[in-house]
N, C-alpha and C positions, 0 to 999 in steps of 0.2 A: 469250737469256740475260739481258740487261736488262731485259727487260720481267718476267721473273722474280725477278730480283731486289728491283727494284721494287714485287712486288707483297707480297714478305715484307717490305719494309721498311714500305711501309701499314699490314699488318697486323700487325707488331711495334709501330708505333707508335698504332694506333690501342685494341692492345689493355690494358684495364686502365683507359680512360679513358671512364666511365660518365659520362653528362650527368647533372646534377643535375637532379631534379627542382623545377619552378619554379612560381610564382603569376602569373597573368594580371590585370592591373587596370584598373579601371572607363578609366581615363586611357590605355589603349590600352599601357603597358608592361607588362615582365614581368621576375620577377628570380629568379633561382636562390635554393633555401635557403639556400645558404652566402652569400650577399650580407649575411644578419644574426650572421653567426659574431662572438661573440665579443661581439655587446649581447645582451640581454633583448628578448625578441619577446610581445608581449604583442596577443592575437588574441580580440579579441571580437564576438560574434553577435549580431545586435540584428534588429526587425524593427519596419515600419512600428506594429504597432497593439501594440507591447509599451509601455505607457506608462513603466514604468521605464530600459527601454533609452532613451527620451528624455532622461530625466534624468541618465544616467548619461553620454552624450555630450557633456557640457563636460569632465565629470574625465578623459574619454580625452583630449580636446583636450589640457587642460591638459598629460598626462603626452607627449603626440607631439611637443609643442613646446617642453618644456624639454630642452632638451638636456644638462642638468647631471647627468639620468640615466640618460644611456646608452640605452634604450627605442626600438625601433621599435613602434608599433601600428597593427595591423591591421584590418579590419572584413572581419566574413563577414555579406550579407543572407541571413539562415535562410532567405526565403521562396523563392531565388534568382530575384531580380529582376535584369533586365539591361537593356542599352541605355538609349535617352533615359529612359525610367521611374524607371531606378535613380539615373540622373546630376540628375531633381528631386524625387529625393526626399532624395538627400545633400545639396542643397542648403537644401532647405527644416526637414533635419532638422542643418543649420550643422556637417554631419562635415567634420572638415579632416584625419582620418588617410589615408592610403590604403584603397579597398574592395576587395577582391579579388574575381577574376569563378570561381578555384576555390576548394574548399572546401580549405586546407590539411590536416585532420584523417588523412588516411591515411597521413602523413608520419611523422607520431608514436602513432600506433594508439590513440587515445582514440574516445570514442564520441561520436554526435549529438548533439547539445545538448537536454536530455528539458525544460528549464527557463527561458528567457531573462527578464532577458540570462547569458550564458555569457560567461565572460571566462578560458582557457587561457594559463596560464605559461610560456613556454619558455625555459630556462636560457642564460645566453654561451655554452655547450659545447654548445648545439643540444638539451640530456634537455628532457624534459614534467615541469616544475616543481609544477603544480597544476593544477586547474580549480575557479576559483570561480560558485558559483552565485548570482542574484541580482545587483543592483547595485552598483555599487563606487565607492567616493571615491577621490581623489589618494593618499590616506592607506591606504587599504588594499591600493590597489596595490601601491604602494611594500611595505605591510611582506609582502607575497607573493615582490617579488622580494631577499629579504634572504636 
């Protein structure tokens, strides 16, 4: 009878309680969606021989590290490069955001990136704000996530 019990209470409480889906990173962690609930998630594609995705990796910097607003940023390698490969090439390409090892995109049902660099808006309440094509400054980040 207790072990019956027992096993309706497991499955009352385990029921309803879906794991979020999460992102794996170059740095060996991993974080559920909702870890960004509530800032701007801002998720860009770059790829070693995109020469504008070069350029456009200070103004990420820039925005990952002010903390005035609110922004996590992301990196996806389009080519999906992984292991030591990936971890010198963030280096020699001076990324300081997080790179992620999955592609977030199924999450929020937009499509592949036809264009890089790609740079995907995701709202505080977790919607798909935008997808800008091309390279992007401080300044147009910003007025993406307004």
């Amino acid at each position: 009878m207790k072990k019956a019990i027992l096993a309706v209470l497991l499955m009352v409480g385990t029921t309803g309680c879906e794991e979020q889906p999460s992102l794996r990173f170059i740095d060996g962690s991993a974080r559920s969606l909702d870890a960004w609930q509530g800032r701007w998630l801002v998720i860009n594609y770059w790829a070693e021989w995109c020469a504008p995705c070069w350029a456009e990796v200070e103004e990420l910097n820039a925005l990952h590290e002010d903390e005035a607003h609110s922004a996590a940023v992301i990196g996806v390698n389009f080519d999906g490069i992984e292991g030591e490969e990936l971890r010198q090439l963030i280096a020699k390409m001076d990324i300081r955001f997080p790179v992620a090892l999955d592609d977030p995109r199924a999450n929020w049902a937009y499509d592949r990136p036809q264009v890089l660099p790609m740079t995907v808006i995701i709202g505080p309440g977790g919607d798909l704000r935008g997808q800008l094509q091309g390279p992007q400054t401080l300044n147009s980040l910003l007025a993406a996530m307004r």
